[in-house]
C-alpha positions as CSV (number, residue, x, y, z in Angstrom):
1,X,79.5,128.0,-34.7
2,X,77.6,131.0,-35.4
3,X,77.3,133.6,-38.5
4,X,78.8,136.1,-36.1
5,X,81.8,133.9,-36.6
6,X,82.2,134.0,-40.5
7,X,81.6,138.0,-40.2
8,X,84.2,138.5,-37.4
9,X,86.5,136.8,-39.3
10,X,85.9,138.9,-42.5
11,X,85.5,142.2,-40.6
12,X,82.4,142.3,-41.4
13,X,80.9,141.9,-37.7
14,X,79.6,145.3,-35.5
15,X,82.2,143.9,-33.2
16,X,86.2,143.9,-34.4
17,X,88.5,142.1,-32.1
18,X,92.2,143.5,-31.9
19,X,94.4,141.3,-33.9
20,X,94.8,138.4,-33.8
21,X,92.0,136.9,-32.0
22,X,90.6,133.7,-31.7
23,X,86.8,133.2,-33.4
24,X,84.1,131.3,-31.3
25,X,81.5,132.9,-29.3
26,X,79.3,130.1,-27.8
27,X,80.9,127.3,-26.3
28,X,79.6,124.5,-23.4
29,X,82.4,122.1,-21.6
30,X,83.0,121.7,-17.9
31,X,84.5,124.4,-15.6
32,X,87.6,124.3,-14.4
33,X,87.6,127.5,-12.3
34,X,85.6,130.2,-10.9
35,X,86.5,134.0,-10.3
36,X,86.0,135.0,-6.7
37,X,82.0,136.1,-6.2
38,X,80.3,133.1,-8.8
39,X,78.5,131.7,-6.4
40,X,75.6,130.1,-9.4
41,X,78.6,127.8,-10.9
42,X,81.2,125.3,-8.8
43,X,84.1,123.6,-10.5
44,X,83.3,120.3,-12.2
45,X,80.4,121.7,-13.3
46,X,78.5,121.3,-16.7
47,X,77.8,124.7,-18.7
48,X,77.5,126.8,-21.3
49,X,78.3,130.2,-22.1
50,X,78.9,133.1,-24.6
51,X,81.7,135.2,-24.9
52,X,82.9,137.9,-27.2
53,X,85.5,135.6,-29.1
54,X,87.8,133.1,-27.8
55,X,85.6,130.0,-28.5
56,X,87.5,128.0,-31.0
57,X,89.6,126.1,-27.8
58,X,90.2,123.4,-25.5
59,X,89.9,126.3,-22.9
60,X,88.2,129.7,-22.7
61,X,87.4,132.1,-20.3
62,X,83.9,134.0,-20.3
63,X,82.0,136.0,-18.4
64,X,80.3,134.7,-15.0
65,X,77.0,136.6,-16.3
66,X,76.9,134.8,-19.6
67,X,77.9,131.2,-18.1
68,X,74.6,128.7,-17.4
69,X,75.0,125.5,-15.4
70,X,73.4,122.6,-18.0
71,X,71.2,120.2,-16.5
72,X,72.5,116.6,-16.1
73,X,73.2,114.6,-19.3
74,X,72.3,117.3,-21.9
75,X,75.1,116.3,-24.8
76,X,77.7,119.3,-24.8
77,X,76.6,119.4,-28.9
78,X,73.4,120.2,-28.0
79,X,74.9,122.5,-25.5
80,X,77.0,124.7,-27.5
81,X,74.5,124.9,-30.0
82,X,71.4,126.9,-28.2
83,X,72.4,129.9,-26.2
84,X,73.2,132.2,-29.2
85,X,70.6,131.1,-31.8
86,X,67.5,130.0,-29.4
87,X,68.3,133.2,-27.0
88,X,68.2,135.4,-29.9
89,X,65.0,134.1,-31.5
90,X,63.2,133.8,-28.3
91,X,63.8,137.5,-27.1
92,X,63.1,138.3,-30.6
93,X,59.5,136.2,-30.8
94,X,58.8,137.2,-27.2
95,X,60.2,140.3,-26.0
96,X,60.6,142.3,-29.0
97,X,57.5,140.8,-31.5
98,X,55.1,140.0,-28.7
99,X,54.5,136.8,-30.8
100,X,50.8,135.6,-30.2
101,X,49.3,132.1,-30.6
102,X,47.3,131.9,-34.0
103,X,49.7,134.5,-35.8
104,X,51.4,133.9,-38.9
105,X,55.3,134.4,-38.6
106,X,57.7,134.7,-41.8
107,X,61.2,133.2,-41.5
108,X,63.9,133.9,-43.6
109,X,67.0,132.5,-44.1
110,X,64.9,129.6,-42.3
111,X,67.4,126.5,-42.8
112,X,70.1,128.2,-40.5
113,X,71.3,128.1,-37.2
114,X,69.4,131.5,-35.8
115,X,66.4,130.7,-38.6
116,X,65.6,127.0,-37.7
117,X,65.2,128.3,-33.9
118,X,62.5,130.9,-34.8
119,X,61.0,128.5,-36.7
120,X,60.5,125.8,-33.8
121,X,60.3,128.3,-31.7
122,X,57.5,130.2,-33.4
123,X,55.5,126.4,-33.7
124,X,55.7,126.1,-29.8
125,X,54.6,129.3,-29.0
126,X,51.1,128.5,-31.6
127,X,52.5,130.6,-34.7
128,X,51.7,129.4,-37.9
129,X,55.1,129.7,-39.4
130,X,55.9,130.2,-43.1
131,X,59.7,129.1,-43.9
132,X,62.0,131.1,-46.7
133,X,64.6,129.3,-47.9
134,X,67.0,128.4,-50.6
135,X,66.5,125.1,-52.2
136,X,64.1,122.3,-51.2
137,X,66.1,120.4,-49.4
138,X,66.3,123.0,-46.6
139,X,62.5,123.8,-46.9
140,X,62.0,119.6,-46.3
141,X,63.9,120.3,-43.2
142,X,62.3,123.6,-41.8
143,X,59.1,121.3,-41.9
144,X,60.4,118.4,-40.0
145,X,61.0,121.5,-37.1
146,X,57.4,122.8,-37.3
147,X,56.7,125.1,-40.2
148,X,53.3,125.0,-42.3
149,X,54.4,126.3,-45.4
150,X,57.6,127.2,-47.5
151,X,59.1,129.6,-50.0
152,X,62.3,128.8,-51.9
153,X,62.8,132.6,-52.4
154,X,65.3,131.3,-55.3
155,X,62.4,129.7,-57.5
156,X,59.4,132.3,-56.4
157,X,59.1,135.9,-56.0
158,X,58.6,136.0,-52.4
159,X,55.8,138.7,-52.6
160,X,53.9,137.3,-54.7
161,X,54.2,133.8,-52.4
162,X,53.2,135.1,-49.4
163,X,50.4,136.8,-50.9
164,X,48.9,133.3,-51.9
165,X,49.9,131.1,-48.3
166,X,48.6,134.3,-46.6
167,X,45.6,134.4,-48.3
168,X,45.7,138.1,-49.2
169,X,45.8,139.0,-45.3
170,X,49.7,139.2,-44.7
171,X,52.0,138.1,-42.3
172,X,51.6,139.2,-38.5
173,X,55.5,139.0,-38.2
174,X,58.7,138.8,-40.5
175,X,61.9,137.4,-38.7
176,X,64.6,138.5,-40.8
177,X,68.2,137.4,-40.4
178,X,69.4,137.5,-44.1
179,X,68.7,141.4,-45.1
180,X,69.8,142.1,-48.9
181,X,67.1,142.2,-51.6
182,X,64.5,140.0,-49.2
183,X,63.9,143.0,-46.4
184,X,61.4,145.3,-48.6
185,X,59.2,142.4,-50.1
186,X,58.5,141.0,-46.2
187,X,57.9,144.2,-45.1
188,X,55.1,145.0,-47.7
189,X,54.0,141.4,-46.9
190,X,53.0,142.6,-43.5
191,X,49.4,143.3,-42.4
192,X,48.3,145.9,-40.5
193,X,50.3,146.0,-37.3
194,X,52.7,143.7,-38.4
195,X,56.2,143.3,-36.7
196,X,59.8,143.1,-38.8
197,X,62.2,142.1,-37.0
198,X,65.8,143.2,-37.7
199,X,67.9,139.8,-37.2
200,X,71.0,140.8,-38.8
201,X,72.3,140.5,-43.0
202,X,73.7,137.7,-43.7
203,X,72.4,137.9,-47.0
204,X,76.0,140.6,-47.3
205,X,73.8,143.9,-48.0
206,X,72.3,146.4,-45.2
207,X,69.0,147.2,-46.8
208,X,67.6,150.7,-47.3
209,X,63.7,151.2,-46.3
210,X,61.2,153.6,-47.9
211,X,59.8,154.3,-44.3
212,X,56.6,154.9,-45.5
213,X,56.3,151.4,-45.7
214,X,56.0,151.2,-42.4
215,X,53.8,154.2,-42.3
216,X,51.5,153.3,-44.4
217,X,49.8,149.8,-42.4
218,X,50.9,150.8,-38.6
219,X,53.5,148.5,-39.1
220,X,56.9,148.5,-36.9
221,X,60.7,147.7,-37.7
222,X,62.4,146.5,-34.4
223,X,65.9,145.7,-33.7
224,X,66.9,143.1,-31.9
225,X,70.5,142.6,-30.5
226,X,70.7,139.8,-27.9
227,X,74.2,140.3,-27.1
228,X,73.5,144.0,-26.2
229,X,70.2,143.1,-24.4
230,X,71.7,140.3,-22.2
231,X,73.9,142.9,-20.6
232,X,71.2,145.3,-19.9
233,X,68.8,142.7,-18.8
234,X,70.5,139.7,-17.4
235,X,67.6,138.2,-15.4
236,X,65.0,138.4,-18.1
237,X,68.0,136.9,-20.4
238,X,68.5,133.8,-18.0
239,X,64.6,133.4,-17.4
240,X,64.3,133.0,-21.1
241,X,67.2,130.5,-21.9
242,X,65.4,128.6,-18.3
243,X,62.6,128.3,-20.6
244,X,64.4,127.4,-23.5
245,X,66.2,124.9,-21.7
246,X,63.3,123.6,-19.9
247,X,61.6,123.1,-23.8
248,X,65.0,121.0,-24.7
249,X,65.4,118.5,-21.9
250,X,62.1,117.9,-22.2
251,X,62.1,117.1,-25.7
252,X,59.6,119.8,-27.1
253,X,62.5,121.6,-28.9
254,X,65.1,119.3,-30.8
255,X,68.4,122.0,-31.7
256,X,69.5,120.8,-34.7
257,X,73.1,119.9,-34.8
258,X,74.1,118.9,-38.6
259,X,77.4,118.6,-38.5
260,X,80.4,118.1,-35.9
261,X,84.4,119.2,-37.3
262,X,87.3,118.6,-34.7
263,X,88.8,121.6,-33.3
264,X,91.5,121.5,-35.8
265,X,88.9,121.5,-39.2
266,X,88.0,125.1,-37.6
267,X,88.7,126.3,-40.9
268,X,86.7,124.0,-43.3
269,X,84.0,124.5,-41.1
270,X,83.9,128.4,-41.0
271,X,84.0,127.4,-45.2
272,X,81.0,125.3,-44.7
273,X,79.3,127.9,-42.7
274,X,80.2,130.8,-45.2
275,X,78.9,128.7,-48.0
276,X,75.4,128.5,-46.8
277,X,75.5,124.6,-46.8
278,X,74.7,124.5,-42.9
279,X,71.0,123.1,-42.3
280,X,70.7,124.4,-38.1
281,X,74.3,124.2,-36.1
282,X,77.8,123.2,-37.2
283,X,79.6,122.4,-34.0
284,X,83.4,122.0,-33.4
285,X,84.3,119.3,-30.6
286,X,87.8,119.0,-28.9
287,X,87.2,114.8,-28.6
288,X,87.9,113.9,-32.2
289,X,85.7,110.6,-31.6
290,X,82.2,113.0,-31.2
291,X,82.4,114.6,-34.4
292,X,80.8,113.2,-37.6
């Protein structure tokens, strides 16, 4: 389960299904059958894909393009829990920041699904990553996955924290999936030549940006929209989740899967996702006796 999720279902999302539709954009399992022409992915075979909606099922259909074969063993949990969120904050760090080892990356919304990726994924590539959060409980968990320092942007002004764990010099890059009233403060919290990255707004409200902010230091606002990219660039976007995967089998990343709902709990699970009470992935599972 994915943000994109709770905002499709609202109407929120950039993307509105005709009605009615089926949520569920990221899903692993095992083929059952292949279109003619997919030669990369037999029957039997273990993968995961993304799709535009259609994920909450026992079966789906999706794209060849977006379909990866998994390597032996990886749990389906883990599975349908990294394409969306780690392929998103990889392009983001790599493609779109340029993220060098040594720089000090911002994450907001840090505790969630697309957050808690940047913020491992920032550690392995040698950032020295600063978590936002919400409450210290999620903070306490954004360390266990790599980050140096936190801000529980409910208790602190954010600015004026990132002033002090920055030392006055500011933050190389701001990874920004929340949006609202947190944009503007990260964005004058960068140093000169420093990245924002455009995630998405969970946080509800688009933000509106004096532009001179990013003017005034060199700095640059970039977009990032993995779905769009992946379709434009579908070699670079399977090199990366190669990588990705490569970091998971072989235990350098750890996705964080906190909670599993049957198939049919769909809806208190979309409720659990909308609340902000998700620390990293929720996952739904069609096998009643894997979730927990």
């Amino acid at each position: 389960m994915n943000f994109p999720d709770v905002l499709m279902v609202q109407g929120k999302y950039q993307v509105k299904p005709p009605l009615p539709f089926t949520p569920g954009v990221e899903i692993a399992g095992i083929a059952e059958a292949v279109g003619a022409g997919v030669a990369h992915v037999k029957p039997g075979d273990a993968v995961a894909a993304t799709l535009p909606h259609g994920g909450f099922a026992a079966q789906a259909v999706a794209p060849a393009a977006s379909v990866v074969p998994l390597p032996a063993g990886l749990d389906f949990r883990i599975a349908a829990a990294f394409m969306l969120t780690y392929g998103t904050a990889y392009h983001a760090l790599k493609d779109r920041a340029q993220l060098a080892s040594g720089e000090t990356l911002l994450v907001l919304g840090a505790a969630g699904g697309v957050g808690l990726a940047a913020v491992e994924l920032g550690r392995r590539m040698g950032a020295r990553v600063i978590a936002a959060a919400s409450s210290g409980a999620k903070l306490a968990t954004c360390e266990r996955f790599g980050a140096a320092a936190g801000v529980n942007y409910e208790q602190e002004d954010l600015r004026e924290a990132l002033k002090r764990l920055t030392g006055g010099k500011g933050l190389d890059v701001a990874y920004d999936p929340v949006g609202a009233h947190f944009a503007e403060p990260a964005i004058r919290s960068l140093a000169w030549g420093g990245r924002y990255l455009v995630i998405g707004f969970a946080g509800g409200d688009i933000p509106r940006i004096p532009l001179n902010l990013a003017l005034l230091m060199e700095r640059s606002l970039l977009g990032v929209y993995w779905g769009a990219w992946t379709a434009r660039e579908p070699e670079a976007n399977r090199a990366n989740l190669a990588q990705v995967l490569d970091w998971i089998v072989s235990g350098r990343l750890r996705p964080h899967v906190s909670r599993a709902f049957p198939l049919e709990q769909a809806p208190a699970a979309l409720a659990e996702l909308s609340g902000r009470r998700a620390l990293g992935k929720i996952v739904l599972v069609t096998d009643p006796a894997l979730a927990g």
